[in-house]
C-alpha positions in Angstrom: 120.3 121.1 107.2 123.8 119.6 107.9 124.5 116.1 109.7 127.5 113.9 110.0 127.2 110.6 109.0 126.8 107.6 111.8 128.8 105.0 111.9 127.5 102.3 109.4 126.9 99.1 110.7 128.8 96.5 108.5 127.6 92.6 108.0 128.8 89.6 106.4 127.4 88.7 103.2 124.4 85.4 102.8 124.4 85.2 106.5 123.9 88.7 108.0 123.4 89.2 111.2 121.5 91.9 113.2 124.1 94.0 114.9 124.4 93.1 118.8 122.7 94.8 121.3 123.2 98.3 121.7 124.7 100.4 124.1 122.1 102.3 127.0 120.5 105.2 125.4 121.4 104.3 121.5 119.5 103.0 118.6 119.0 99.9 116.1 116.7 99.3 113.3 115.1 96.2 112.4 113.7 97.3 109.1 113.1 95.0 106.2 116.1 94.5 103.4 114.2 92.2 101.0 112.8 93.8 98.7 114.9 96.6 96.2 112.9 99.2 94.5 116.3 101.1 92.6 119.8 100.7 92.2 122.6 103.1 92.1 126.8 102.7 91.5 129.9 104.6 92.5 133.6 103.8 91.9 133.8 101.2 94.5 129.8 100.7 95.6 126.7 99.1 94.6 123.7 100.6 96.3 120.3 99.2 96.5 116.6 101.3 97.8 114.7 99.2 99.5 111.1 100.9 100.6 112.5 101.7 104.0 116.7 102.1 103.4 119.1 101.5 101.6 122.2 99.0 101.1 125.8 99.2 100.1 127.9 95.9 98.7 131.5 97.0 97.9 132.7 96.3 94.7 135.7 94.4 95.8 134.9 92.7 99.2 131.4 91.9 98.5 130.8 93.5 102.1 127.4 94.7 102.8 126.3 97.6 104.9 123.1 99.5 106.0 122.3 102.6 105.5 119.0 103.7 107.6 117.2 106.8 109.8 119.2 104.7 112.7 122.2 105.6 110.9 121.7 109.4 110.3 119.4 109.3 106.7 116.6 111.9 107.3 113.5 109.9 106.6 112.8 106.1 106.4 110.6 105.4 102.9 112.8 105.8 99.9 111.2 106.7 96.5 114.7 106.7 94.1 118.2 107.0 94.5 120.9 108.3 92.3 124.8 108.1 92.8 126.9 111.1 90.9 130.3 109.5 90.3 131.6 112.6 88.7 130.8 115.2 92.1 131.0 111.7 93.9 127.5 112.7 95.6 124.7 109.9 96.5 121.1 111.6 96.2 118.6 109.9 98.1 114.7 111.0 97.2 112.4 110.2 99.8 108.3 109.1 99.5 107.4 112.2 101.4 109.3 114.4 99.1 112.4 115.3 101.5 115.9 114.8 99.6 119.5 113.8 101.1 122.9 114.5 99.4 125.3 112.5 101.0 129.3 113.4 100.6 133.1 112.9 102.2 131.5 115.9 104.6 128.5 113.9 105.9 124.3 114.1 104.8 123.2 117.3 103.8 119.2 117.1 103.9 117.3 119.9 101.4 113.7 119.4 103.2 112.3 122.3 100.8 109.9 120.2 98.6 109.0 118.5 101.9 107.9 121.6 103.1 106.0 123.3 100.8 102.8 123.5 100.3 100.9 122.3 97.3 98.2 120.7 95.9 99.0 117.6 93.8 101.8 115.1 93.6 104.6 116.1 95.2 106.5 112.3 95.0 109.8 112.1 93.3 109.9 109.5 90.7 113.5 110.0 89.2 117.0 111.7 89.4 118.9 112.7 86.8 122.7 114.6 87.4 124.2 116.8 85.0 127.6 118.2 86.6 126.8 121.1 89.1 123.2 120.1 88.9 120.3 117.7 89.5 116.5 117.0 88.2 114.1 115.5 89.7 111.1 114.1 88.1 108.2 115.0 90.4 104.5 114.8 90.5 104.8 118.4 90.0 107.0 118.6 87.1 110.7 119.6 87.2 112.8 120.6 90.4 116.5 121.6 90.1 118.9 120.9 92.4 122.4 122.7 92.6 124.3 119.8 94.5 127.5 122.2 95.1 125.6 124.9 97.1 123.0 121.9 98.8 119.9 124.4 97.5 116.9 124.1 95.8 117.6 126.2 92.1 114.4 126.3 90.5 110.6 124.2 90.1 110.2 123.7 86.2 106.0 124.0 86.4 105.8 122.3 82.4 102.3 121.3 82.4 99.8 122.7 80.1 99.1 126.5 81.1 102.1 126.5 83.4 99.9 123.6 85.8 101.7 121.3 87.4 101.9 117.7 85.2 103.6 114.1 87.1 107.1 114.1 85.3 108.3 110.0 85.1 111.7 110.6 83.9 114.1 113.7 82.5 117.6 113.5 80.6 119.6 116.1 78.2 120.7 114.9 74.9 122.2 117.1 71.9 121.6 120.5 73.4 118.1 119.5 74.7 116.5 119.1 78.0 113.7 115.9 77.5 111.1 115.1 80.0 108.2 111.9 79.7 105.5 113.2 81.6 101.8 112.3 81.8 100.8 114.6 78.9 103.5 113.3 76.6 107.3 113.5 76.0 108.4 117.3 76.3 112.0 119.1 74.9 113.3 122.5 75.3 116.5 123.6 74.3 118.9 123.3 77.5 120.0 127.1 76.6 116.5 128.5 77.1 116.9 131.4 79.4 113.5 130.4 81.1 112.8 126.9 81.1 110.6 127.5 84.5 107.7 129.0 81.8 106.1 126.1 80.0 105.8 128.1 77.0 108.9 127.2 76.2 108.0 123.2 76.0 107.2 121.6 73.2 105.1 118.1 73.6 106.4 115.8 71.0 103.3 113.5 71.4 100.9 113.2 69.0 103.1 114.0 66.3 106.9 113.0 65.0 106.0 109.7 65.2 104.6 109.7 68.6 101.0 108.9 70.1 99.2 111.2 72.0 99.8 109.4 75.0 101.9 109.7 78.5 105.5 109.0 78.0 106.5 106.2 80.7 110.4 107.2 80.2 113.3 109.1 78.2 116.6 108.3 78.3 120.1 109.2 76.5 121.2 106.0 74.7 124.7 106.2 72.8 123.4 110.1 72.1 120.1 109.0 70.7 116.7 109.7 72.7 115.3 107.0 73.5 111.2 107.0 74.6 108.6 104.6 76.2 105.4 104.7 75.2 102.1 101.9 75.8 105.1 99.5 76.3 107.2 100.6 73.1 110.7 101.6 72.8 111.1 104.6 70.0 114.3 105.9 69.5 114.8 109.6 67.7 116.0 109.8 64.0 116.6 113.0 62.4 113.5 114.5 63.6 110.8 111.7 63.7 110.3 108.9 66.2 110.7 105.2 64.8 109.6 102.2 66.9 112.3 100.2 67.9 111.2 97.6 70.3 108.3 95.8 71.7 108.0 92.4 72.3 104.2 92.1 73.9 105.4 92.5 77.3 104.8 95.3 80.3 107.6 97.7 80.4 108.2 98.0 84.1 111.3 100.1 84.0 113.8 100.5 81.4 117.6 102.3 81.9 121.0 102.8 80.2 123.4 101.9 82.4 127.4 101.6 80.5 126.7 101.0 76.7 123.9 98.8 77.7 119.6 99.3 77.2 117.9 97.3 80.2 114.6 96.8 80.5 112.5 95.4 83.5 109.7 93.3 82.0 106.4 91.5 83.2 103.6 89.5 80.8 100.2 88.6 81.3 101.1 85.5 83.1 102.9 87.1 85.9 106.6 85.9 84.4 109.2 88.3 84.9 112.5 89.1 82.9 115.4 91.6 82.2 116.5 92.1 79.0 119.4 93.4 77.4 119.1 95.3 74.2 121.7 96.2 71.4 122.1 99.5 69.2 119.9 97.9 67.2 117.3 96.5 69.1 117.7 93.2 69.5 117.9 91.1 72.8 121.4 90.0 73.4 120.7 88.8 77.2 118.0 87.2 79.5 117.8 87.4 82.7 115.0 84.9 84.4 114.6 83.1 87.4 112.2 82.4 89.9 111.7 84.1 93.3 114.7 86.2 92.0 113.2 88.5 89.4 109.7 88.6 90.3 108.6 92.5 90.0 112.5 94.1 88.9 113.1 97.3 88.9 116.7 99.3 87.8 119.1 97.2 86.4 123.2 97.8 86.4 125.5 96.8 83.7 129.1 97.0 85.9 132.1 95.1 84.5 130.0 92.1 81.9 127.9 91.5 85.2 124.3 93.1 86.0 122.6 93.9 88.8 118.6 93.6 89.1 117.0 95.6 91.8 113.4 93.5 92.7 110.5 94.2 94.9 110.3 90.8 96.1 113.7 89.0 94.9 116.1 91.7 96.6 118.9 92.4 95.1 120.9 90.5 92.9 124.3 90.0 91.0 124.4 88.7 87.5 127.1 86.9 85.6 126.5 84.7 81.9 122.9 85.1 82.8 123.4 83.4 85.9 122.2 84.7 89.3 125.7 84.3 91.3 124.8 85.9 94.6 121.2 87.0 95.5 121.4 88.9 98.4 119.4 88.0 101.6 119.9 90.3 104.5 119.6 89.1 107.9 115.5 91.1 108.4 112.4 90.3 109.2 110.0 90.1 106.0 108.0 93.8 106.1 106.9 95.4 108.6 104.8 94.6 111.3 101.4 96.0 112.4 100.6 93.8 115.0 101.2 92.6 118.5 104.9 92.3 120.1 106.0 90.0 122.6 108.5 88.8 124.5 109.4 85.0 125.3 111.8 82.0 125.4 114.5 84.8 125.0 112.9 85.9 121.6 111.2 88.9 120.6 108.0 88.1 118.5 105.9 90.6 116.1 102.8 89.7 114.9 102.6 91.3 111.1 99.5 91.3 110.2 96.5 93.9 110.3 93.0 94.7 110.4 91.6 98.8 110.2 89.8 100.6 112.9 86.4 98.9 112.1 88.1 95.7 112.7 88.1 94.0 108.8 90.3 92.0 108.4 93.3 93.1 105.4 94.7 90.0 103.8 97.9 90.6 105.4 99.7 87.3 104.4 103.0 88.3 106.1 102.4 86.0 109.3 104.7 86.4 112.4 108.4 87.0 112.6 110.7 86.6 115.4 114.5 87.2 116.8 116.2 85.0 118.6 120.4 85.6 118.9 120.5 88.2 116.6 118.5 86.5 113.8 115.1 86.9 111.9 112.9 84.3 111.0 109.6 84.8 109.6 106.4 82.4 109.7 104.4 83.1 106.7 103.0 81.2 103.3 106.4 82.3 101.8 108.4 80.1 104.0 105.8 78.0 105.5 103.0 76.7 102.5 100.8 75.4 105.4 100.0 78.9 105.9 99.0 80.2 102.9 96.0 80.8 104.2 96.4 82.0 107.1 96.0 86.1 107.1 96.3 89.0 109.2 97.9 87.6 112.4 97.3 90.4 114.8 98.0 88.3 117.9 100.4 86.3 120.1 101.6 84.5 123.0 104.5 82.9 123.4 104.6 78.9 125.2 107.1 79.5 128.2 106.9 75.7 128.6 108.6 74.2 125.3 109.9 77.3 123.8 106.8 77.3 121.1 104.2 80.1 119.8 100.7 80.6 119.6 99.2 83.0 117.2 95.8 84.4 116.3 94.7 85.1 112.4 91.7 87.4 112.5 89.8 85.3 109.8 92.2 82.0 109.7 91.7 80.9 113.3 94.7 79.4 116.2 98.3 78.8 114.9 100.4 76.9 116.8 104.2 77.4 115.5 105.4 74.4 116.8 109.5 72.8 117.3 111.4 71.8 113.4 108.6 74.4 112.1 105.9 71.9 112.9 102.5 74.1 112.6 99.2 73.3 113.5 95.8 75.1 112.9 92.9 75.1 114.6 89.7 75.8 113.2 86.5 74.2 112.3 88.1 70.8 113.7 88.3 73.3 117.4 85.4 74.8 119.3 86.5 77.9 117.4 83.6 79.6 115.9 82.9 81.7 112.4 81.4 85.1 112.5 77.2 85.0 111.9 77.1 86.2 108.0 81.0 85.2 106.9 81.2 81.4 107.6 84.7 80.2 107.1 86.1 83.1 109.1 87.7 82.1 112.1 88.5 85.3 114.1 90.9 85.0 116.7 91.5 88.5 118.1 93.6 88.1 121.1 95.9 85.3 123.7 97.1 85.0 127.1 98.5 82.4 128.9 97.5 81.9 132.9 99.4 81.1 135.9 98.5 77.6 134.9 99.5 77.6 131.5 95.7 77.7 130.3 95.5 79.2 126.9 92.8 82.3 126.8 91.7 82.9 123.6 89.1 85.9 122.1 86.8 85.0 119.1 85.8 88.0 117.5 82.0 88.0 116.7 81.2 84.6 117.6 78.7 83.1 119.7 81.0 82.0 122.3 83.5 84.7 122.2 85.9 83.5 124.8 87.7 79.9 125.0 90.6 78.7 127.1 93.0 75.7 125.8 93.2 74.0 129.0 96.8 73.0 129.9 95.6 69.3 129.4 94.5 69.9 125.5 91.0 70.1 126.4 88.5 72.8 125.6 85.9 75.6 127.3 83.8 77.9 125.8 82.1 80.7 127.4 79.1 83.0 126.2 79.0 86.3 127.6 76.0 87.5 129.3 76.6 91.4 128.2 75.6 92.6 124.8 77.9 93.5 123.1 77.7 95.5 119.7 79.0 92.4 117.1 80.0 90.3 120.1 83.3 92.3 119.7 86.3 91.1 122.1 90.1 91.7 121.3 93.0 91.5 123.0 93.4 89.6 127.4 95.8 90.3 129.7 95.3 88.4 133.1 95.9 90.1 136.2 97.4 88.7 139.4 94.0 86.8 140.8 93.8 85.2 137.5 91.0 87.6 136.4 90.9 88.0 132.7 90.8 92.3 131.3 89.7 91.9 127.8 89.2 94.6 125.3 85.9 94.9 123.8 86.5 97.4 120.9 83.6 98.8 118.3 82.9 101.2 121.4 81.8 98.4 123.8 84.0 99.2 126.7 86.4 96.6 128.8 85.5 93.3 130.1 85.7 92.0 133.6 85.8 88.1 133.9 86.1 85.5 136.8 85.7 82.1 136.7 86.3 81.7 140.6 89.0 79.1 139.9 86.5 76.6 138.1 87.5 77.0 134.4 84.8 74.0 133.7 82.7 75.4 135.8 80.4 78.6 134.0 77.3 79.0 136.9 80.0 80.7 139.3 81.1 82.6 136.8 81.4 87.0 137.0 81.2 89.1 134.5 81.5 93.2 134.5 81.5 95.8 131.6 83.4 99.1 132.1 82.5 101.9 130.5 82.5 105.7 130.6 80.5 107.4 133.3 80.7 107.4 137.1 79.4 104.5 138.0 80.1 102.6 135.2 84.0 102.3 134.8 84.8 105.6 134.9 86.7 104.9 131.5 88.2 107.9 129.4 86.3 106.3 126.4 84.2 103.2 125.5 86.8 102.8 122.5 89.4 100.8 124.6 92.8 100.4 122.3 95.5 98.8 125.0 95.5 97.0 128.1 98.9 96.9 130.2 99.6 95.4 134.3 102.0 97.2 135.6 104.2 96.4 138.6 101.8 97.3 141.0 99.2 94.8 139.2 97.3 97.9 138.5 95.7 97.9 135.1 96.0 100.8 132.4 93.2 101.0 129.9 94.1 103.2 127.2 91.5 104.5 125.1 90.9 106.7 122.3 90.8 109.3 125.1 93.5 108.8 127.4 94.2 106.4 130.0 92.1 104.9 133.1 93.9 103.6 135.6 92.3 100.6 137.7 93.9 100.4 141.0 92.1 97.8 142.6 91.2 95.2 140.5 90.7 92.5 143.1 88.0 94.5 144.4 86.5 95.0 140.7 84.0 92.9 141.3 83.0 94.0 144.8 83.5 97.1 145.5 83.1 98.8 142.4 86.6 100.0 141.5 86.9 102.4 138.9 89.2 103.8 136.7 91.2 106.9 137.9 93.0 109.0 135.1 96.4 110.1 135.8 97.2 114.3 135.4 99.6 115.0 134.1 101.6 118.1 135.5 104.0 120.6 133.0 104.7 123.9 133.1 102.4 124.8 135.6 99.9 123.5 133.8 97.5 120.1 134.2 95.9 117.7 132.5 94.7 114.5 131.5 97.2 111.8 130.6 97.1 111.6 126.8 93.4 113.6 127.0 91.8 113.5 123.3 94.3 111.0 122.1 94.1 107.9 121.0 96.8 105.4 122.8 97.6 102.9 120.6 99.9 100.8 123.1 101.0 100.6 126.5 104.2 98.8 128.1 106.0 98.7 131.3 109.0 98.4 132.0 111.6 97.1 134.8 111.2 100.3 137.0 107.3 100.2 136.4 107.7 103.4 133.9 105.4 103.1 131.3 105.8 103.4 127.3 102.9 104.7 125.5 102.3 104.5 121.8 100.8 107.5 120.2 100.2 108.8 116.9 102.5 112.0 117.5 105.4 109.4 119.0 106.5 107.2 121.7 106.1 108.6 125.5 107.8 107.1 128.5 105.8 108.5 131.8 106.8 107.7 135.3 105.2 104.7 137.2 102.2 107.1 138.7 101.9 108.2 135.2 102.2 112.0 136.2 105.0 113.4 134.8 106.8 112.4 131.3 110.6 111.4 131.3 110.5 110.8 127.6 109.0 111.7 124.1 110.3 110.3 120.7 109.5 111.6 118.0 110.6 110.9 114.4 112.1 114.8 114.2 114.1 114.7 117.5 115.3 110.3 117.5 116.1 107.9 115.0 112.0 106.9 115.8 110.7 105.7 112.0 107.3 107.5 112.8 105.6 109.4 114.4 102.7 106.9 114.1 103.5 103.9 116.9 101.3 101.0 116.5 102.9 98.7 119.1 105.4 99.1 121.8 106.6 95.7 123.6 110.0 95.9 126.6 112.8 93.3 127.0 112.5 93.2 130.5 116.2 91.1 130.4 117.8 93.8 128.5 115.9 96.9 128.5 115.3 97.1 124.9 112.5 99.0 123.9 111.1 97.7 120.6 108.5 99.9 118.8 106.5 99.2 115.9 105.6 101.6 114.1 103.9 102.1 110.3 107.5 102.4 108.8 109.1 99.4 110.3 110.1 98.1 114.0 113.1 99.9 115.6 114.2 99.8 119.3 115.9 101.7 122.1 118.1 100.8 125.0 116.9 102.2 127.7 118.0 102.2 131.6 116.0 99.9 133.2 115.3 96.0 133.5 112.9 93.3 135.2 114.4 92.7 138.8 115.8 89.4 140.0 113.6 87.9 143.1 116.7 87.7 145.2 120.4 88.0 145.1 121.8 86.7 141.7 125.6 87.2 139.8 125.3 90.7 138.9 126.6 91.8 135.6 128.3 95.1 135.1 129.0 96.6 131.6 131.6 98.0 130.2 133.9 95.9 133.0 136.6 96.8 132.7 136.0 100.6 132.0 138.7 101.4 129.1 140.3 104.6 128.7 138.5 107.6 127.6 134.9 105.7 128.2 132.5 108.7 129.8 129.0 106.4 128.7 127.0 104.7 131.1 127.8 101.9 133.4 125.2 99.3 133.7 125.0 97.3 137.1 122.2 94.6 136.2 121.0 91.7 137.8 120.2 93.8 140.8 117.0 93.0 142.9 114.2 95.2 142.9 114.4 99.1 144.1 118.1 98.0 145.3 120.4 100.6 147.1 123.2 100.6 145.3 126.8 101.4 146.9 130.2 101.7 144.7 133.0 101.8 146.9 136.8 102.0 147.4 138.8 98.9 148.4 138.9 100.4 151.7 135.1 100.8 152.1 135.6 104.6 151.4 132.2 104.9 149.4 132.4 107.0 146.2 128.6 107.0 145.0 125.2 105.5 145.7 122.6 105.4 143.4 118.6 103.4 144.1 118.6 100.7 140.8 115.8 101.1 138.0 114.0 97.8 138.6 117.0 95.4 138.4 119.5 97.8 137.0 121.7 100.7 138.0 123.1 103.1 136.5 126.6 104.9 137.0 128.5 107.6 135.6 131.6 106.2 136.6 132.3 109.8 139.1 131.7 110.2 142.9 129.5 112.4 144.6 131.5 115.8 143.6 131.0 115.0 139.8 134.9 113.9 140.0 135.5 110.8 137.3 136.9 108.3 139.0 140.8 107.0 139.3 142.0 103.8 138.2 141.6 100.9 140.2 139.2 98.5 141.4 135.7 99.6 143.0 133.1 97.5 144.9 129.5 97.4 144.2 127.3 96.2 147.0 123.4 95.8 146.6 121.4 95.9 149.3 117.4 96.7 150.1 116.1 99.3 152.5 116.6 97.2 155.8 120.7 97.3 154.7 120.2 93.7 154.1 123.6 92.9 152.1 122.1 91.0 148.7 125.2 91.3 145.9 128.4 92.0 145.4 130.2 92.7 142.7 133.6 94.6 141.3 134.3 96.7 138.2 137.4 97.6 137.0 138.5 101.0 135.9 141.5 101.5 133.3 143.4 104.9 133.0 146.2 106.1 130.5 146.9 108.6 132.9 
């Protein structure tokens, strides 16, 4: 497979910034940069692996880019990376076993080993280049790569009996292919006319000087094998093995990079080091500091400076055993598994986790947010009043001062206040633990009210719902429903103030009223929904999202599908059930999302809605009959296939989606509506020269008619806005693109009631 090469994104170094907000229809990733997992040079480039993408720093600017799926790379999780300097190739190895050879002509991706079939290990752990070809250290043994024709040569099966055996690291010295594998270090001579038959290895191990033991790594050093073995360096002379280093210390990775032997170290303490040996063995450079080499990796030697690839200290740049530049991407921390949100312009995603029978994870990575382009994250990293604080899974953000709230499933209410100030509610709040686990403080999900009351859920407590009152007082409320582990997760708040709250474990969805009288409980209603006619009507009693669309219908997706609830004001009269959309393609019909789980639901400006699956992100039409959209990680820069989370800018039309290899987002058509007239904002204005994209008209009240005409009132096009934005192709009605000149853009709703004007300006070289 053959694709050109994006555009790469490039960013200032110490201060990165995210890039600005794309254009409709296009991509951006917000994957983490921290951490570096292998490093790589060319004649003019550093490049760094992180777990999700990669990094470039130019040798002689210092400029960084990013290199992601967003970008064009094949896959998001990187397993190794290796730059060829003399075919001037990078080869990019990815955790599900598909490979990328990027060139001057663009990425070629050799999805082969991805593809096939076969039991056992199929990760790549290593590259090693020899001219025309490449090896690949695999779970499987051996795979050859010839880089000129972008094919797959040969699979080198060297275990005993021709089995497959996990192959750490290959090289060639004097004649001889090498290879440290899990049953020991292995040679054959490089002219062997069939080195796929494993009859023609010999294992070294257990003899020459060697234990019987798994070799962790081989390596060519000044034309002397060099082997690791239970944390010892032994380096080849004449025919036996002698030791040649140890110093007590875990070997975590060890390289040649230049004239120089690196090796990533860690002790029993958990202190971390690089060191740099001589010919002979001895340690001519240190390389220590904290929060910078933590758990290193690779190690360069470029030009009497070195650069340290580390899991949690980044990537950094070395000079008289000095860290002189540590580089910090603009990024959130990790990942996130958790809730998204919108608020006080920001985009917030809760990081943490807990597994489908609701245990909580230990997920220390806390809450991260964007505000103007930058990530900040909230977590006992950055913030040692959290430490601990774990697996926060929800959050709402405080419209009123600019603040969050967030829920820890085990560490109880955060409030992320102004300067960083944090507060913690727990036993000192009427916050309960869960019967059998005291000290766990569950707070499962948050919603603020028309009033600014703070809703909270208290997984497995006695009192499993509690509203923050406005005035910093407290209410509790017990439910009179059993309910399998007193089990309630996340609230959304329709528009008569009733609260919708999930009640996973299989319990259904919860109905509650407080007639207006928070401090009130005897007036209180209270209604289960559940599968059945009668009951709810729901697609399943394992209830996953909750959404309120436009409408102020709610959509219950389930393990099942979706359920649809229509009327909820008359829930708790009438009855009310859930209807569930069908969905009609190809003649055929169906269920909306029928026998699948829906992991998240969000709505958008034009009351579409975005549904989070496990085979990709869906948009569906307002009714939820018909699907406009379906990402998916083969056919969009999408990072999975597995969406957790999907959360809508409703100022911008960003669609943000989390999913389990990082957040990315997409820039879609559509934003929240103003109330009434308002300045509307038209982009690109002026039009340049050769520009065929879209044209957004935003600002726009709801459903508006929307007119683009002449000077002369001639009209040229009309087009009905997508909840407070239009959308123009910049041609009339015959599919002509218009001339140069000035056009008018007037707004107005179905009555012909005039609401906005506005002019765009269109440039021609003609």
């Amino acid at each position: 497979m053959y694709r050109l090469l994006l555009i790469l994104l490039f960013i200032s170094v110490n201060s990165i910034a995210q890039q600005s907000l794309p254009p409709i229809g296009m991509w951006r990733e917000h994957l983490p940069f921290q951490g570096t997992i292998d490093v790589t040079v060319s004649s003019n480039k550093v490049y760094a692996a992180t777990e999700y993408s990669l990094v470039s720093v130019d040798l002689q600017t210092n400029e960084v880019s990013r290199l992601s799926k967003v970008t064009g790379l094949s896959e998001t999780g990187v397993a190794a990376i290796k730059f060829d300097v003399l075919s001037n190739k990078l080869f990019i190895a990815y955790s599900n076993s598909n490979l990328d050879i990027i060139d001057n002509s663009g990425i070629h991706n050799l999805p082969e080993l991805k593809r096939k079939v076969v039991t056992g290990d199929k990760n790549i752990y290593d590259i090693y280049t020899d001219n025309q070809f490449s090896y690949l250290s695999t779970g499987l043994g051996v795979i050859v790569v010839d880089a000129e024709k972008y094919e797959i040569r040969d699979f080198w099966l060297i275990g005993e009996n021709g089995g497959p055996v996990k192959t750490n690291m290959f090289t060639k010295a004097g004649g001889n292919y090498y290879a440290a594998t899990e049953e020991g270090l292995k040679t054959t001579p490089a002219s062997t006319s069939n080195p796929a038959n494993s009859s023609s290895w010999l294992n070294l191990s257990g003899s020459n000087g060697l234990s019987a033991s798994a070799a962790k790594a081989v390596f060519n050093y000044n034309n002397t094998i060099v082997v690791i073995q239970n944390d010892t360096l032994f380096i080849k002379n004449s025919q036996d093995f002698q030791p040649f280093f140890s110093n007590g210390w875990h070997v975590l990775s060890a390289n040649v990079s230049g004239d120089k032997l690196l090796i990533s170290q860690k002790n029993s303490t958990g202190e971390a080091q690089v060191i740099v040996l001589d010919a002979n063995g001895n340690i001519i450079t240190e390389l220590k500091q904290e929060n910078v080499i933590a758990m290193p990796g690779k190690v360069l030697a470029i030009n009497n400076e070195y650069w340290v690839a580390d899991l949690y200290g980044g990537l950094s740049r070395w000079t008289n055993g000095s860290a002189t530049e540590v580089y910090k991407l603009n990024s959130p921390d990790n990942i996130a598994l958790g809730q998204l949100a919108f608020g006080n312009n920001t985009f917030y995603a809760a990081a943490g986790a807990i597994n489908d029978s609701w245990n909580y994870q230990y997920n220390p990575n806390g809450v991260y947010q964007l505000n103007n382009g930058y990530w900040d994250s909230f977590n006992k990293y950055h913030n040692p009043a959290l430490d601990t604080v774990l697996d926060i899974i929800s959050i709402a953000p405080d419209v009123r001062d600019g603040t969050l709230w967030a829920g820890s499933f085990g560490g109880g209410l955060v409030h992320l206040g102004a300067k960083n100030e944090i507060k913690i509610f727990k036993q000192d709040s009427p916050l309960e633990t869960i019967p059998g686990d005291p000290g766990s403080y569950r707070v499962s999900g948050l919603a603020f009210d028309k009033d600014h009351n703070l809703w909270i859920s208290n997984f497995g407590a006695n009192h499993p719902l509690h509203v923050l009152k406005n005035d910093g007082s407290w209410q509790s409320y017990t439910i009179p429903i059993n309910l399998n582990l007193n089990a309630v997760g996340r609230i959304i708040i329709d528009d008569a103030s009733q609260k919708w709250i999930q009640a996973p474990l299989g319990n259904g969805l919860l109905l509650f009223n407080d007639n207006g009288t928070i401090d009130n409980t005897s007036d209180d209603k209270w209604k289960l929904y559940t599968v059945g006619t009668g009951s709810g009507n729901l697609p399943s009693n394992n209830v996953t999202s909750l959404a309120k669309d436009k409408n102020g219908f709610i959509w219950v997706g389930t393990t099942n599908g979706i359920g649809v609830i229509q009327c909820p004001f008359e829930a708790l009269t009438s009855g009310c059930e859930a209807i569930w959309p069908v969905i009609k393609e190809g003649g055929f019909a169906n269920y909306l999302f029928k026998g699948e789980e829906v992991k998240s639901i969000a709505v958008d400006g034009a009351d579409r809605k975005w549904i989070a699956t496990s085979s990709g992100a869906w948009m569906v039409n307002s009714e939820g009959d018909k699907v406009l959209l379906h990402f998916t990680e083969e056919n969009s820069p999408l990072l999975s296939n597995n969406v957790l989370e999907i959360a809508v800018d409703g100022k911008t039309g960003e669609v943000y989606f989390a999913t389990d290899n990082g957040i990315c987002s997409y820039r879609s058509d559509a934003t929240d509506a103003l109330a009434d007239q308002g300045n509307l904002l038209v982009f690109p204005n002026p039009v340049p020269p050769g520009y065929n994209g879209p044209i957004a008209i935003k600002g726009l009240p709801e459903n508006s008619i929307v007119k683009i005409t002449e000077l002369n009132g001639r009209l040229v096009y009309q087009v009905r806005s997508l909840g407070g934005q239009a959308i123009w192709n910049g041609r009339d009605y015959k599919g002509r693109k218009v001339a140069s000149g000035i056009y008018i853009v007037i707004a107005s709703d179905d009555q012909q009631q005039q609401k906005a004007v506005t002019k765009i300006v269109f440039i021609s070289n003609e």
